[in-house]
C-alpha positions in Angstrom: -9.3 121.0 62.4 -5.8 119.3 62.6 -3.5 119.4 59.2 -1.5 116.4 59.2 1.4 115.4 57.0 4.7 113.3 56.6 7.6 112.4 54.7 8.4 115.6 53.2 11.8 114.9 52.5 12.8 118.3 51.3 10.5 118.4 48.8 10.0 122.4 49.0 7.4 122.3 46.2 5.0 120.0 47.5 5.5 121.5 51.0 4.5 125.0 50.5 1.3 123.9 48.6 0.0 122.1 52.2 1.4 124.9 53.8 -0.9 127.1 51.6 -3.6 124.9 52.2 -3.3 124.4 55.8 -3.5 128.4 55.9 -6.4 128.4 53.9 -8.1 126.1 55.9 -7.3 127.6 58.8 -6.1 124.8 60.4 -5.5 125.0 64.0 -2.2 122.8 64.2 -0.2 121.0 62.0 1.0 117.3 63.0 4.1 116.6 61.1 5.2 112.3 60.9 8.7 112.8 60.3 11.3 112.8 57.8 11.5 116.7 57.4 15.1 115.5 56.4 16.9 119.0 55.8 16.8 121.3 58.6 16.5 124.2 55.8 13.0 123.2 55.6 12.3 125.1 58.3 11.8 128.5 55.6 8.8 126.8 54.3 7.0 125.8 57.3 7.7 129.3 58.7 4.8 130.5 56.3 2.6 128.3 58.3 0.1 130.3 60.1 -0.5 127.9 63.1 1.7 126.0 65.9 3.5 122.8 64.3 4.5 120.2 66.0 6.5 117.4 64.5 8.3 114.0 65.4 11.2 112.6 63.7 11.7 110.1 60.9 13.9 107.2 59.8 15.9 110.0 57.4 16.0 112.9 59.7 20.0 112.6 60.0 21.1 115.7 61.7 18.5 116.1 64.6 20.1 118.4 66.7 20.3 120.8 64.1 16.6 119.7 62.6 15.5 120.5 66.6 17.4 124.1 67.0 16.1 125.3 63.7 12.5 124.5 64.0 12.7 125.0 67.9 14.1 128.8 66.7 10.9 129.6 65.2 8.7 128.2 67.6 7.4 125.1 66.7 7.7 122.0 68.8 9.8 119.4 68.1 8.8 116.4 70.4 11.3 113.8 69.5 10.3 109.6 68.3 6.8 110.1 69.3 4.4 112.9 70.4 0.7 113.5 71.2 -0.9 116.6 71.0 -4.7 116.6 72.5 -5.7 113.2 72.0 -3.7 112.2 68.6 -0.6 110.4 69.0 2.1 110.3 66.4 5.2 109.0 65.4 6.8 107.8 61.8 5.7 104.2 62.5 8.8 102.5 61.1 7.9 99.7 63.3 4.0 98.9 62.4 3.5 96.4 65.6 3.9 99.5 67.5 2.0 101.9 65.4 -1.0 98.8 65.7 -0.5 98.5 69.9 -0.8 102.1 70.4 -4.3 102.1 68.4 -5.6 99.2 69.8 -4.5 100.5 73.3 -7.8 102.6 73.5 -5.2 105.6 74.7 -5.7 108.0 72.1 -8.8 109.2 70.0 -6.0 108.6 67.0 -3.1 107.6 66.0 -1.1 109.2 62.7 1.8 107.6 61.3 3.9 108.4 58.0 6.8 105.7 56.6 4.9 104.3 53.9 4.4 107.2 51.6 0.5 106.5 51.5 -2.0 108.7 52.4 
């Protein structure tokens, strides 16, 4: 099972709790859609008991510094767009994209954040 999420913008609250459930799940990776935002962020995903992997956002400002600290504890940080097994993803900012790379048969799926729906 894959957790998937996006657009936390630093919202630590609502992070840990799909933290916790990721860990209670026992999820075996976590895809994350970008816009972390804060590199801080990183002291609530450490509690994550599987690899993450993530993708940058439209509001990820300081990516150097959002790379180093996530990088520093081990999770991957894969840059505008990332796949991992068979699941692509990006933030989808541009949706013509986000539709070309699902209808390019390329991937078994294709996650996207942005638009603040589930």
């Amino acid at each position: 099972m894959i957790g998937v999420l996006s657009d936390t913008h630093d919202n630590i609250e609502a992070t840990r709790k799909a933290v916790k459930l990721f860990n209670e799940l026992e999820v075996e990776h976590v895809l994350h859609a970008g816009d972390v935002v804060s590199p801080f962020m990183v002291r609530v995903f450490k509690e994550l008991e599987c690899p993450l992997f993530l993708v940058f956002g439209n509001n990820d400002g300081d990516r150097i510094t959002l790379k180093n600290f996530f990088e520093k504890e081990g999770f991957c940080v894969k840059g505008d767009f990332g796949v991992v097994e068979d699941v692509a993803f990006l933030h989808g900012t541009y949706l013509p994209l986000v539709e070309a790379l699902a209808r390019s048969g390329m991937y078994g799926c294709v996650v996207y954040g942005h638009t603040h729906e589930p």
